[in-house]
TORLUM-518973 format. One line per 8 residues: number of its first residue (from 1); their letters; for each residue x, z, y of C-alpha. Coordinates in Angstrom, 1 decimal, always signed. Last residue first. Example, Ala and Ser with C-alpha at 12.3 -4.5 7.8 and 13.67 -1.06 7.14 Angstrom:
2 = sa = +13.7:+7.1:-1.1 ~ +12.3:+7.8:-4.5
END
This chain:
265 = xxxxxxxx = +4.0:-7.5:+17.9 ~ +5.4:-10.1:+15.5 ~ +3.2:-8.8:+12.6 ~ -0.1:-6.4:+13.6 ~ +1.1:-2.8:+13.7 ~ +1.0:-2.5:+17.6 ~ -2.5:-3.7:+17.6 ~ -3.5:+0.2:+16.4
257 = xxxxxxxx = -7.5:+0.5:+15.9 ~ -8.6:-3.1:+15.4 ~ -5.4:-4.3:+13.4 ~ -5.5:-1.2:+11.1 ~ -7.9:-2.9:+8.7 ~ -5.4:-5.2:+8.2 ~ -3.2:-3.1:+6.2 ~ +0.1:-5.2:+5.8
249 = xxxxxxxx = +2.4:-5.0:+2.7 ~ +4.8:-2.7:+1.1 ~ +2.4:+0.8:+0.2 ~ +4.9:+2.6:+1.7 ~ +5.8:+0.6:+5.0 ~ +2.3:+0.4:+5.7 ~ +2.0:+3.8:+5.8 ~ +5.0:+4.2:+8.0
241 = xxxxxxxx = +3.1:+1.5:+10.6 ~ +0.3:+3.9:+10.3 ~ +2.3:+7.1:+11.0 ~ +3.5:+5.6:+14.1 ~ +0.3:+3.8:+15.2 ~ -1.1:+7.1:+14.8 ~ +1.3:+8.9:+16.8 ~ +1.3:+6.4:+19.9
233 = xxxxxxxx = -2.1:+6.6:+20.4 ~ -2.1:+10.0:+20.2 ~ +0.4:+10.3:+22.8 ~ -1.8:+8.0:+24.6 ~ -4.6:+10.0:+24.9 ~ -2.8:+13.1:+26.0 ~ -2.0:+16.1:+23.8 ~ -5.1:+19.2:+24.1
225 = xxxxxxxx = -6.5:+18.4:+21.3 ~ -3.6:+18.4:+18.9 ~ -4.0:+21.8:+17.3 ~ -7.6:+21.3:+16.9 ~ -7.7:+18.7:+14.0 ~ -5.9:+21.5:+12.1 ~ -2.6:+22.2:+10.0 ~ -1.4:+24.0:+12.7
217 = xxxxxxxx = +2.6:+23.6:+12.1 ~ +2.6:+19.4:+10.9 ~ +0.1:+19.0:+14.0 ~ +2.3:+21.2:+16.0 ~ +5.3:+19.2:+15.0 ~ +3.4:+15.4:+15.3 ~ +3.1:+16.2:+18.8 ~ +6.4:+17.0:+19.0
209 = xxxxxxxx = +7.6:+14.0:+17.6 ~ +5.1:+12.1:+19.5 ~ +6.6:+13.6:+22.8 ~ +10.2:+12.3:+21.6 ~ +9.4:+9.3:+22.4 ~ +9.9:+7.2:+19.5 ~ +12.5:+4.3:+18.8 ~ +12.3:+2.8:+15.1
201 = xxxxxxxx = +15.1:+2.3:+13.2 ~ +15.0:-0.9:+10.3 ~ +16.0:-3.2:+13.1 ~ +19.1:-1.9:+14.1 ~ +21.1:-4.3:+16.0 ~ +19.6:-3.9:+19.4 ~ +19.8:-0.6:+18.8 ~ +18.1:+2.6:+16.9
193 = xxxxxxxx = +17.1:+5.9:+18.5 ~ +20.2:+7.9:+16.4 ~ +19.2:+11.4:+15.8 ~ +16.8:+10.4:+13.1 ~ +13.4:+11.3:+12.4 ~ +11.1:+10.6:+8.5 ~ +10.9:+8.9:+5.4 ~ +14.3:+7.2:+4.4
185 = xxxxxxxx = +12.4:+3.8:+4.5 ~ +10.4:+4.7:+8.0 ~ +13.5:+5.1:+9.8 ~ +12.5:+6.6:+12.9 ~ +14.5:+6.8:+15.8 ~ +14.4:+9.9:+18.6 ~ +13.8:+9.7:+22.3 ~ +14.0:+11.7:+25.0
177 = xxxxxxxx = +17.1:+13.8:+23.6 ~ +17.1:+17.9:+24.0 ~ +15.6:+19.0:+21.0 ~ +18.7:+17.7:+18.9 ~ +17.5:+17.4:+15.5 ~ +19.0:+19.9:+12.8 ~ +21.3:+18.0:+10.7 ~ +21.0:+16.7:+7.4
169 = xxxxxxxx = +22.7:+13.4:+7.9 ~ +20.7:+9.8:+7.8 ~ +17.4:+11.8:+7.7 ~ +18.1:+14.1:+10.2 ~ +16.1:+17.3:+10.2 ~ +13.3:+18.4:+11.8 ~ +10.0:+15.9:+11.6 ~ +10.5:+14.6:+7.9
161 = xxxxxxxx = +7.7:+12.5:+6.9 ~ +4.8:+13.6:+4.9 ~ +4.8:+11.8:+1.3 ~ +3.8:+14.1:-1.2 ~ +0.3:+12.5:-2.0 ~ -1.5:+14.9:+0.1 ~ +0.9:+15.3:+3.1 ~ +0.6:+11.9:+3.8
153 = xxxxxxxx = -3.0:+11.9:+3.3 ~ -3.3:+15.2:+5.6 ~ -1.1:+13.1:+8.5 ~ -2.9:+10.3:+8.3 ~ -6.2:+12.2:+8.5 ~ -4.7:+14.1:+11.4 ~ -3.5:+11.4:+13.5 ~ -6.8:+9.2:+12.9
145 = xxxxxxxx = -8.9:+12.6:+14.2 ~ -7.0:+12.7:+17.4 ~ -7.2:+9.5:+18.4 ~ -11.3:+9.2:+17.3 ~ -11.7:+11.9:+19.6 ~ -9.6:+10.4:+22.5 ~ -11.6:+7.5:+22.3 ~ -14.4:+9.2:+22.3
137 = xxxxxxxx = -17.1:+10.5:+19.8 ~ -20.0:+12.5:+21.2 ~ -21.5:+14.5:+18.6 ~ -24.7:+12.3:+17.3 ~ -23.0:+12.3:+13.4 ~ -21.7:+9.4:+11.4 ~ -18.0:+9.7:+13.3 ~ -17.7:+13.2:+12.5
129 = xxxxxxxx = -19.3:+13.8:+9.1 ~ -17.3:+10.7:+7.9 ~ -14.1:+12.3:+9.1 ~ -14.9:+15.5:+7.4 ~ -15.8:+13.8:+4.2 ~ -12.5:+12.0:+4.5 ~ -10.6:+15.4:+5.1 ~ -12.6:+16.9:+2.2
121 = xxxxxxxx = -11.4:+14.5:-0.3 ~ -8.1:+14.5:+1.0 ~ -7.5:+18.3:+0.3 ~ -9.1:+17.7:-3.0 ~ -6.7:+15.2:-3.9 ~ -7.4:+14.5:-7.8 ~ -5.3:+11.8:-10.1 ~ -8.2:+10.1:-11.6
113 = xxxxxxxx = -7.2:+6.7:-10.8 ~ -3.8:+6.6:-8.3 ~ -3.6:+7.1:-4.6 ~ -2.2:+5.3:-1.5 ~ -4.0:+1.7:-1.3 ~ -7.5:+3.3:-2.9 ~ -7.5:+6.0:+0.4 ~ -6.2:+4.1:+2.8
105 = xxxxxxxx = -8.9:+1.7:+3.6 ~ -11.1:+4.5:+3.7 ~ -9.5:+6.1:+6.8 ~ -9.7:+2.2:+8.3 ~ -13.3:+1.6:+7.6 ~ -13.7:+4.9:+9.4 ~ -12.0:+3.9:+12.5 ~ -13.4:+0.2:+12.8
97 = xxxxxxxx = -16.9:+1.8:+12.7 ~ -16.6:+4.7:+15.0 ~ -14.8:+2.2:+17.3 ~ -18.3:-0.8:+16.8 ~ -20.6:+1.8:+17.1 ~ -23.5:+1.6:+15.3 ~ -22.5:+1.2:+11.8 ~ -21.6:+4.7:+11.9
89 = xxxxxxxx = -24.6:+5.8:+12.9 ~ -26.0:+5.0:+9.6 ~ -23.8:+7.3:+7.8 ~ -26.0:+7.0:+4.3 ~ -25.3:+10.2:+3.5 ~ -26.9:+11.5:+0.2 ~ -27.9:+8.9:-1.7 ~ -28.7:+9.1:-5.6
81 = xxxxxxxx = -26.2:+7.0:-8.2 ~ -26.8:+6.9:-11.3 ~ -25.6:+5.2:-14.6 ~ -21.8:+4.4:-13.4 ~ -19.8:+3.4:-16.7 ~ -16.1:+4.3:-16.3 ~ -13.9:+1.2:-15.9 ~ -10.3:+1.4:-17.4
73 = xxxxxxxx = -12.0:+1.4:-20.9 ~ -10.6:+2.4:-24.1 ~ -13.2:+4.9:-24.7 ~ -15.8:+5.6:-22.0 ~ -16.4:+7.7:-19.6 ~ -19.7:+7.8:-18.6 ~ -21.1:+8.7:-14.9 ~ -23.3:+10.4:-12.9
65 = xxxxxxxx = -22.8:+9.8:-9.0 ~ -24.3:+12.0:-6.1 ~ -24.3:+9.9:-3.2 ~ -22.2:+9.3:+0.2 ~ -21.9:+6.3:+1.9 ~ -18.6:+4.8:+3.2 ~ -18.8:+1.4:+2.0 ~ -22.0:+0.4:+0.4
57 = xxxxxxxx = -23.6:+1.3:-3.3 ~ -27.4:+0.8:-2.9 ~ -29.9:+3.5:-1.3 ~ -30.9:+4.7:-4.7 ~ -29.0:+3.9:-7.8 ~ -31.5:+3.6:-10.8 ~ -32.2:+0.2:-10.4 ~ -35.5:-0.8:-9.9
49 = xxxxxxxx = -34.8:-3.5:-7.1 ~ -31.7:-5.2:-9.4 ~ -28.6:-4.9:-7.2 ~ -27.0:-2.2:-9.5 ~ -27.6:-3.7:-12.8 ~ -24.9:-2.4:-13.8 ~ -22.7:-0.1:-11.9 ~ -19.1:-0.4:-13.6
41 = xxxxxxxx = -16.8:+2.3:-11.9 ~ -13.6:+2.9:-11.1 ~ -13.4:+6.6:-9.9 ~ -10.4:+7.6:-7.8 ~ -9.9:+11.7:-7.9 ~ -11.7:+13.6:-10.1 ~ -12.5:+17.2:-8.9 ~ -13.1:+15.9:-5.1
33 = xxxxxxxx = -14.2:+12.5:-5.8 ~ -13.4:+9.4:-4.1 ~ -15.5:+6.3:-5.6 ~ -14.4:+2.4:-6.6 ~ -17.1:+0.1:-7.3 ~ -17.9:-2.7:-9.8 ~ -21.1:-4.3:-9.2 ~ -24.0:-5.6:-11.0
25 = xxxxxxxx = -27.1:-7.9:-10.8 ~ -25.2:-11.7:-10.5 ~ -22.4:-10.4:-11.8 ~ -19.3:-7.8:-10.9 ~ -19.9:-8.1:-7.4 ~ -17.2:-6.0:-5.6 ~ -17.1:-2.4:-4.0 ~ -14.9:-0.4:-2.5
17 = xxxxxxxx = -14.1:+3.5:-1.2 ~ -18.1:+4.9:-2.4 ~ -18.0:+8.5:-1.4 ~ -18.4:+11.1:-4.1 ~ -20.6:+14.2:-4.9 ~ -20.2:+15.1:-8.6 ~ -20.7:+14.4:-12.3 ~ -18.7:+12.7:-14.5
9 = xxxxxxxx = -19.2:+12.7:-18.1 ~ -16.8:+12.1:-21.1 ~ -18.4:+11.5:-24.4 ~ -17.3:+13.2:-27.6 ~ -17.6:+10.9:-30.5 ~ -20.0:+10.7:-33.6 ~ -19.2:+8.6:-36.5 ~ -21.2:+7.0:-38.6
1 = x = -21.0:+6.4:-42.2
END
């Protein structure tokens, strides 16, 4: 007797986060969607030259993927894949390059399979839209659009850090001090700028703080345009090195963008 069971589809727009060779003519990849959050997928035959998956499965492309979930499987069964955004300018510019490999980076380190974050699905769509198109991309473009990605992925997965009370205490942060600590374990801003003998408190001018502020209270790339270049700088390394101190190990990919998060420096 057979039996007949309901079969799971998937199928959507997503961005290809990671790939590895599964064989000698597949691949295992992992892919962002909006509706269903991480994908693990099984593409086989993927780097045969018929295969039905056009444009090939790299790093931050995007495609329309159909899919098969299958029973007692942690790997969904990938069975097309048709190109949408191959973000070839992005492999043209070295910062624009660097800078996106980092947003993606993130994105498998910081969220769980099929647990969907359409706000972060959009914001990484957005970031490939900026640094894959001919709009001219700075340094202070690409500063300003790492602090806001962090800060929507933070907020995404429930982890944005405190910016106006004291983490140690409760209080309402003094706005009249130059600098502020951070203690990235306890999540956010202290009054107490850390010492000699506090190595877990991290000083902060208090100009990223407010940066971070109008970011946290305008919810838009735009809100932190006008901040200087280094401010940014500063912020992103910031939120970075918290990052890193969430998912408990280094992010390398960070190295090229924010040197201040490599070890010993």
């Amino acid at each position: 007797m057979d039996l007949l069971f309901d079969v799971a589809t998937i199928e959507c727009e997503a961005v290809c986060v990671r790939h590895w060779d599964w064989s000698e003519t597949s691949q295992t990849v992992s892919l962002i969607t909006r509706d269903h959050g991480l994908v693990r997928c099984l593409a086989k035959g993927s780097k045969r030259e018929k295969a039905p998956f056009s444009g090939g499965l790299e790093i931050a492309t995007v495609g329309h993927m159909v899919s098969i979930v299958r029973p007692n499987s942690e790997l969904v069964l990938l069975t097309s894949w048709d190109l949408l955004d191959p973000v070839y300018l992005l492999r043209s510019d070295l910062g624009r390059y660097h800078a996106a490999m980092y947003a993606i980076d993130l994105i498998p380190r910081l969220i769980n399979d099929h647990d969907p974050h359409p706000e972060l699905y959009d914001a990484i769509r957005d970031v490939l839209r900026l640094l894959g198109s001919r709009i001219e991309c700075g340094e202070g473009q690409i500063a300003s659009l790492l602090v806001w990605y962090q800060w929507v992925l933070l907020g995404s997965i429930g982890s944005a850090p405190e910016l106006r009370a004291d983490v140690e205490d409760g209080a309402v942060l003094d706005p009249g001090r130059d600098v502020y600590g951070f203690d990235a374990h306890r999540g956010g801003f202290t009054q107490d700028p850390g010492s000699a003998g506090r190595g877990d408190i991290w000083r902060v001018r208090s100009e990223t703080l407010e940066l971070l502020r109008r970011l946290d209270e305008g919810g838009e790339m735009g809100s932190i345009a006008e901040a200087g270049l280094q401010a940014k700088i500063r912020a992103g390394a910031l939120l970075a090195m918290y990052i890193r101190t969430l998912v408990g190990h280094e992010i390398r990919s960070a190295y090229p963008i924010f040197p201040q998060t490599r070890p010993g420096i």
